[in-house]
C-alpha positions in Angstrom: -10.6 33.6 -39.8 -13.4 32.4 -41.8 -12.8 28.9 -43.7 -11.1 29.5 -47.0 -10.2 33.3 -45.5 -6.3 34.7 -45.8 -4.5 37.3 -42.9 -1.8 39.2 -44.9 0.6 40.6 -42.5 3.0 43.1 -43.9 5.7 44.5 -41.4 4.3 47.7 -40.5 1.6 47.4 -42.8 -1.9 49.0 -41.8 -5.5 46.9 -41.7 -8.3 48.2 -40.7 -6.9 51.2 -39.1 -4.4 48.7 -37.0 -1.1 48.5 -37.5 0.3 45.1 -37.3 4.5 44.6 -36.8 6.0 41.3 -36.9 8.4 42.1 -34.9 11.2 40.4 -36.2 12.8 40.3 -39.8 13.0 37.4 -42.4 16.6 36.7 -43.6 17.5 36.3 -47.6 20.1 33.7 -46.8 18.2 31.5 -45.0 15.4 31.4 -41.8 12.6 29.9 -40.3 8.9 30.6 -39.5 7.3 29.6 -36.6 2.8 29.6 -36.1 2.1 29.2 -32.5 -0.8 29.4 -29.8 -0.6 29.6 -26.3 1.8 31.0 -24.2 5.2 29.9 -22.7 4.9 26.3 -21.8 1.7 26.0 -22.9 3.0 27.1 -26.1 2.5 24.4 -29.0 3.5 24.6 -32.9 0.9 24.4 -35.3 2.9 25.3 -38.4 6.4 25.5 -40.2 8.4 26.2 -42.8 11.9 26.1 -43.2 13.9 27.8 -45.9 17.4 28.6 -47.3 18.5 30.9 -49.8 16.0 33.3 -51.7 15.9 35.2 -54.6 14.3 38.5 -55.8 10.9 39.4 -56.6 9.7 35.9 -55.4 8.4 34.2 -52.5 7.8 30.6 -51.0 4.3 29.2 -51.4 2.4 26.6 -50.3 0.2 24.5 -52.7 -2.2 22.0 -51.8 -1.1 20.3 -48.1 2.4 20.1 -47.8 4.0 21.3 -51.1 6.1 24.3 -50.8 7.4 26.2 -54.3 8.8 29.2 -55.6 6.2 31.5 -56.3 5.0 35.2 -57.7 4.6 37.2 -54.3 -0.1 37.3 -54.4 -0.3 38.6 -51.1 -4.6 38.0 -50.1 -5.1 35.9 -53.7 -4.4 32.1 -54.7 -0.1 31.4 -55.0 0.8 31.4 -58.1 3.7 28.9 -58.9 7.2 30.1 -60.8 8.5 28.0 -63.2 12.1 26.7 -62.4 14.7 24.9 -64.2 16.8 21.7 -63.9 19.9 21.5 -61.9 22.1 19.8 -65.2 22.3 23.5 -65.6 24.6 24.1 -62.5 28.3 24.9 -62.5 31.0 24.9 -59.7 32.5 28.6 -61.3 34.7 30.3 -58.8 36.3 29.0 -55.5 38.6 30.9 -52.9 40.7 28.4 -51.2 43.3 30.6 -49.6 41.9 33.9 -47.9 43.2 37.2 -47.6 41.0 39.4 -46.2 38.2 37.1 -47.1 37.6 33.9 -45.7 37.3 30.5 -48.2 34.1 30.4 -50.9 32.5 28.3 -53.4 30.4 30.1 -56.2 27.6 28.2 -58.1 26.4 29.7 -61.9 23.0 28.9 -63.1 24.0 28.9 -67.0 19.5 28.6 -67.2 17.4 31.3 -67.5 15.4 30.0 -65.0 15.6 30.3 -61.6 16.7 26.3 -60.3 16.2 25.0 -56.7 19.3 23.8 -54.4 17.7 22.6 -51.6 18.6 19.2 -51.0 21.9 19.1 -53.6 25.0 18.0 -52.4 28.6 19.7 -52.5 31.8 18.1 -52.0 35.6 18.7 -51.7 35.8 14.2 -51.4 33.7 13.6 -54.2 34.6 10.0 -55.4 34.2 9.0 -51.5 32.1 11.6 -49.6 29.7 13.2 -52.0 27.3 14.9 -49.6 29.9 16.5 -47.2 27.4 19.7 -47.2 23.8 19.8 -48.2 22.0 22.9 -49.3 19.1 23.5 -47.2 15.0 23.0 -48.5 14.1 26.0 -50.5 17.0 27.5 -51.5 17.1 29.1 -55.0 19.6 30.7 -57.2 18.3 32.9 -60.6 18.3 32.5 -63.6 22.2 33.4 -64.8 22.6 33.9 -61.2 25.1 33.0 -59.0 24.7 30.7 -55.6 27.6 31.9 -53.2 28.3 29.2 -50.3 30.8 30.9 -48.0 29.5 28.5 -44.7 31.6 25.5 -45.6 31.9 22.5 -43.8 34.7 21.8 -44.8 38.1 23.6 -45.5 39.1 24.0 -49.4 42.7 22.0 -49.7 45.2 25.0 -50.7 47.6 22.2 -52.5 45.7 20.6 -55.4 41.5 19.2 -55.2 38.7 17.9 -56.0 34.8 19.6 -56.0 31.9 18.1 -56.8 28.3 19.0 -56.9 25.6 16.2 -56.9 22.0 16.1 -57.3 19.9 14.9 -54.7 20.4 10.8 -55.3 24.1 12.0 -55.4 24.5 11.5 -59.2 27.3 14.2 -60.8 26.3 17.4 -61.9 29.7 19.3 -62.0 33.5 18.3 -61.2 36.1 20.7 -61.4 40.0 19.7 -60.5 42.4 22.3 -59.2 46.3 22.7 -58.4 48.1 24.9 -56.3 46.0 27.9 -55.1 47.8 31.3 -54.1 46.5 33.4 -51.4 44.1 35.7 -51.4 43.8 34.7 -55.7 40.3 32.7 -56.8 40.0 30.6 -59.5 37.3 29.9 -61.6 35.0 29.8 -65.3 35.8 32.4 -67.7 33.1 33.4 -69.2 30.8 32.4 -66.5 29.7 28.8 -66.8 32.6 27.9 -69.4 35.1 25.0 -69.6 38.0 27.3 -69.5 39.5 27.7 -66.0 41.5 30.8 -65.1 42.8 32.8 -62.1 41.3 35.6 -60.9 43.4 38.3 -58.8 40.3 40.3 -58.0 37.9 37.7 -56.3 34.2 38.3 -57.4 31.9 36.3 -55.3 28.2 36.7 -56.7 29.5 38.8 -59.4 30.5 37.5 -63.4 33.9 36.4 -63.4 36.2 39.5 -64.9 38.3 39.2 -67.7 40.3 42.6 -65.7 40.9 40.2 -62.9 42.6 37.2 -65.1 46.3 36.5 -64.2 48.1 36.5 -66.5 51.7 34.7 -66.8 54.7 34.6 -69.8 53.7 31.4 -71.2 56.7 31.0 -74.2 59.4 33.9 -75.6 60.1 33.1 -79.1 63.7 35.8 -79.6 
């Protein structure tokens, strides 16, 4: 490559009459990406980048030396930055703490437009004492009214009564919810998405909006 010159490789894409395969795939939820020379143990790293959850229609850019954003995919032309929002905009909105046939889950709304980073915020079922029990990897992304689903916890959701808390990266509050007794295979969260109001939902809906179809719904008061 000629200074200032871009190679695009596209899995199975054809240049020049060549048709260059990576190889390997990129995951959505989460990968790494590896520029090496040499061979075996001669083999040395020249560049990386690390990255957790993406979204659609967007890629991961690098601006100036070291800075990597969300960007508008400009494959062979100069990156072109997204606009994001602010993580106040976050809210802890569903949570399965007693599987059935699924296994435990915490679901994060983005009540912005906006897409908003995670990397680096914190998520916590101790949060008055242990606020960054699990911390969301660089370059992870939810959308704009999207929803972040974080079924890899490290740690196990108390079935009983508990705390959550999501923290920014210098671990100040963003969202605290409180919850009692959980029954099994039944989720609780936001209804609508995002809200104050807490209900339980029969018909867990990780990554989806939180149905009303799926409230449960109990005999609150019988006036004869």
């Amino acid at each position: 490559l000629g200074p200032g010159e871009r190679l695009v490789v596209f899995d199975g894409a054809v240049l020049n009459g060549t048709s260059i395969r990576l190889g390997f795939g990129l995951s959505g939820s989460g990968d790494s990406l590896f520029l090496t020379e040499g061979l075996d143990s001669q083999r040395v790293i020249v560049d990386q980048v690390v990255f957790g959850d993406q979204i659609a229609d967007h890629s991961i850019a690098l601006f100036g030396e070291d800075e990597w954003r969300l960007a508008f995919p400009t494959p062979g032309k100069d990156n072109e930055p997204t606009v994001t929002g602010f993580p106040d905009q976050l809210r802890i909105n569903e949570w399965l703490a007693v599987g059935g046939k699924g296994e435990e889950f915490i679901e994060i709304f983005n009540r912005d437009a906006l897409p908003v980073s995670m990397g680096g915020l914190h998520l916590s079922d101790q949060p008055l004492g242990r606020p960054n029990r699990q911390t969301f990897p660089p370059l992870s992304f939810v959308e704009g009214k999207g929803f972040f689903r974080v079924s890899n916890l490290n740690f196990r959701l108390n079935a009983l009564q508990g705390r959550l808390g999501l923290f920014s990266k210098d671990l100040h509050l963003i969202d605290f919810v409180q919850y009692g007794l959980q029954r099994r295979a039944v989720s609780q969260g936001r209804f609508p998405d995002g809200n104050s109001s807490l209900v339980s939902l029969v018909e867990p809906s990780l990554g989806k909006p939180n149905s009303a179809l799926g409230r449960h719904l109990q005999i609150l008061e019988v006036y004869p």
